[in-house]
C-alpha distance (Angstrom), angle and dihedral (degrees) to the residues before:
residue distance angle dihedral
X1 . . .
X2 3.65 . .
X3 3.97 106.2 .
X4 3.57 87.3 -162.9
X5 3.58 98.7 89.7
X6 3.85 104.5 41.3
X7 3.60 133.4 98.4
X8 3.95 133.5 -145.8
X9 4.23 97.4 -93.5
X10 3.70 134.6 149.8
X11 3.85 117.4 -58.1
X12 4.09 98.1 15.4
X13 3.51 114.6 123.9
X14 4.20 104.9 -122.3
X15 3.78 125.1 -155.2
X16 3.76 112.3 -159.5
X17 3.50 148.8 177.5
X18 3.40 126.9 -147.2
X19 3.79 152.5 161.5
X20 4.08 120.3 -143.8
X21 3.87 115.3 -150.8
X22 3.35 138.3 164.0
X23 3.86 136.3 -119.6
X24 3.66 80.9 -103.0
X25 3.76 88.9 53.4
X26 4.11 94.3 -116.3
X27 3.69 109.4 143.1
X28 3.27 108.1 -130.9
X29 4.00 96.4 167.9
X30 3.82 148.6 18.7
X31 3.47 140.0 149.5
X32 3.68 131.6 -107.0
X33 3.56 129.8 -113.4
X34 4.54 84.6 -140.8
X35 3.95 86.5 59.6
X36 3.46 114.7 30.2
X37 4.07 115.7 -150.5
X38 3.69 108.8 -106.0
X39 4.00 138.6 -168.6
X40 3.50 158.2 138.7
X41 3.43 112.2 -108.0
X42 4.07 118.6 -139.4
X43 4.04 94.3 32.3
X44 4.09 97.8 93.0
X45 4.20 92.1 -106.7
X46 3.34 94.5 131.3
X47 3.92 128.7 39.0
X48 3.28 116.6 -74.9
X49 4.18 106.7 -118.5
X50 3.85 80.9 47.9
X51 3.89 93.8 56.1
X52 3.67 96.9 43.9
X53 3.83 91.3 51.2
X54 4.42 92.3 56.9
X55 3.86 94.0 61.2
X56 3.47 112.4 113.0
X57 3.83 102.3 14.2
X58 3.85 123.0 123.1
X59 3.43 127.8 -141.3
X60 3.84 106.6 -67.5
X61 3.19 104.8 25.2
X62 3.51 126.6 120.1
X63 3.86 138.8 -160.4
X64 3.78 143.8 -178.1
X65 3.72 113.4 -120.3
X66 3.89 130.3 -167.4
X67 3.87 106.5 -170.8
X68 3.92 109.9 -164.0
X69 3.94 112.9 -130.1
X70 4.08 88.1 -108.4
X71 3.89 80.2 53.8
X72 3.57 93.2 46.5
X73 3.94 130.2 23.5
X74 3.50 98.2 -19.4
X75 3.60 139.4 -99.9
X76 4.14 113.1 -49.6
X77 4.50 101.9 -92.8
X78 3.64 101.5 -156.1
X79 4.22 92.1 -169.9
X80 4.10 85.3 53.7
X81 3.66 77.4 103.9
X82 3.90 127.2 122.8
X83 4.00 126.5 -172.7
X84 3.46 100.7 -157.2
X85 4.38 122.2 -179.5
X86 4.03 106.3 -114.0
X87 4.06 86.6 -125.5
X88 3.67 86.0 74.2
X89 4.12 86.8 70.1
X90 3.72 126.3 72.1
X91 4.07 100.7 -94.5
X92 3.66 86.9 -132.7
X93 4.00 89.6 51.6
X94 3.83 106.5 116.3
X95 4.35 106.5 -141.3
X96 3.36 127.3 -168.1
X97 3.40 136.9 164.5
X98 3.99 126.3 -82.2
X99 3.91 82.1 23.4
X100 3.98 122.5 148.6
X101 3.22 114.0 -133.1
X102 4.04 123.5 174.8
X103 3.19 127.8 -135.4
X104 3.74 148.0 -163.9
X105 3.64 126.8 -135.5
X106 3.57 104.3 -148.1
X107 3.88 97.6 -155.6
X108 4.01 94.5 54.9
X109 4.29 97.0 16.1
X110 3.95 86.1 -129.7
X111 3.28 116.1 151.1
X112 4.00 118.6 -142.3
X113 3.73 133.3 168.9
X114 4.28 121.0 -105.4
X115 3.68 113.6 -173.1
X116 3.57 113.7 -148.2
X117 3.88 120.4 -116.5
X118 3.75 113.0 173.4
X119 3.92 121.3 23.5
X120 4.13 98.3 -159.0
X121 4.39 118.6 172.3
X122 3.75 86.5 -111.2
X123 3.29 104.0 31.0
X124 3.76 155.2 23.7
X125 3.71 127.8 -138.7
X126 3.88 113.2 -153.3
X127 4.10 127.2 -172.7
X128 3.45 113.9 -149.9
X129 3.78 91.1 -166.7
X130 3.75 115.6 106.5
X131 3.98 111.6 -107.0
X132 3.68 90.0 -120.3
X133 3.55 92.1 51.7
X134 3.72 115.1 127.8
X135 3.41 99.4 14.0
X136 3.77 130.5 109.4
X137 3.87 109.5 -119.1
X138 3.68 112.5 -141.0
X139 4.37 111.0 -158.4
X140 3.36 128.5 -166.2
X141 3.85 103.2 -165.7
X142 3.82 139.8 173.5
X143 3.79 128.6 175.3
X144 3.44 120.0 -125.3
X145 3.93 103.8 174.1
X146 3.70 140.2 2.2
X147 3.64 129.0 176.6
X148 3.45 138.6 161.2
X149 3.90 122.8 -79.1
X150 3.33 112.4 -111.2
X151 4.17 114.3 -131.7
X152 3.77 93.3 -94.1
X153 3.41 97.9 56.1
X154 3.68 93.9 45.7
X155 3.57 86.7 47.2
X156 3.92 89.5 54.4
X157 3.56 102.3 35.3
X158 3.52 98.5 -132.5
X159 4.00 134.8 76.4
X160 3.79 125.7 -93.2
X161 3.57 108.2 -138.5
X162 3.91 115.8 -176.8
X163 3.84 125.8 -120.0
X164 4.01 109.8 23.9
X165 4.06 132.4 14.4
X166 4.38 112.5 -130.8
């Protein structure tokens, strides 16, 4: 199949590299050439403003993209904030700060990530906002390969990629 002629749509399977920086121009993520970044485009596995920005392109091209937090992680919640009492962690649990921790909501059994903020003897502050939250996401992108999914993968919703699972 000659990738030549196709462009990033719904249900291909996109290989891509990019760089992550911030408004500040900190790079904060990028792929790497050893494990290329892989997904199928249309399904929600990437963020949004990111997602919308691919359709269209060809292999090789590449393109600057400035996702909008509402686009992206979402807008900054300042009351996303829980106090929590240290006892309620394992004693043996080491915390530190920026950490991902996951936890359950015991009404629904959904698991979501808190990040903790402030590590006090008593207590433990935890922000369940995403770290990127709030923050315009600036991508530098290029396509290296796209190719259909095959029926599996469309059936799963996710990409197969040989050798080892994240």
């Amino acid at each position: 199949m000659n990738t030549q002629n196709i462009k990033v749509s719904d249900n291909l399977v996109v290989t891509l590299d990019y760089v992550l920086a911030l408004d500040d121009g900190e790079i904060i993520d990028r792929s790497v050439d050893s494990e290329p970044f892989q997904f199928l485009q249309g399904r929600g596995q990437i963020i949004k403003g990111l997602e919308k920005a691919l359709y269209g392109m060809h292999v090789g091209d590449k393109k600057d993209v400035v996702v909008s937090p509402g686009d992206g992680y979402g807008e900054y919640n300042p009351t996303a904030m829980e106090t929590m009492p240290r006892e309620n962690f394992p004693s043996d649990m080491e915390l530190e700060e920026g950490q991902e921790l996951h936890m359950r909501d015991v009404d629904t059994n959904k698991v979501f990530p808190a990040y903790v903020s402030e590590i006090h003897p008593d207590r433990v502050v935890l922000d369940f906002n995403h770290p990127l939250a709030g923050e315009e996401l600036f991508f530098s992108v290029k396509i290296t390969d796209l190719r259909e999914a095959t029926p599996e993968e469309l059936d799963h919703g996710h990409v197969h990629t040989h050798g080892h699972h994240h």
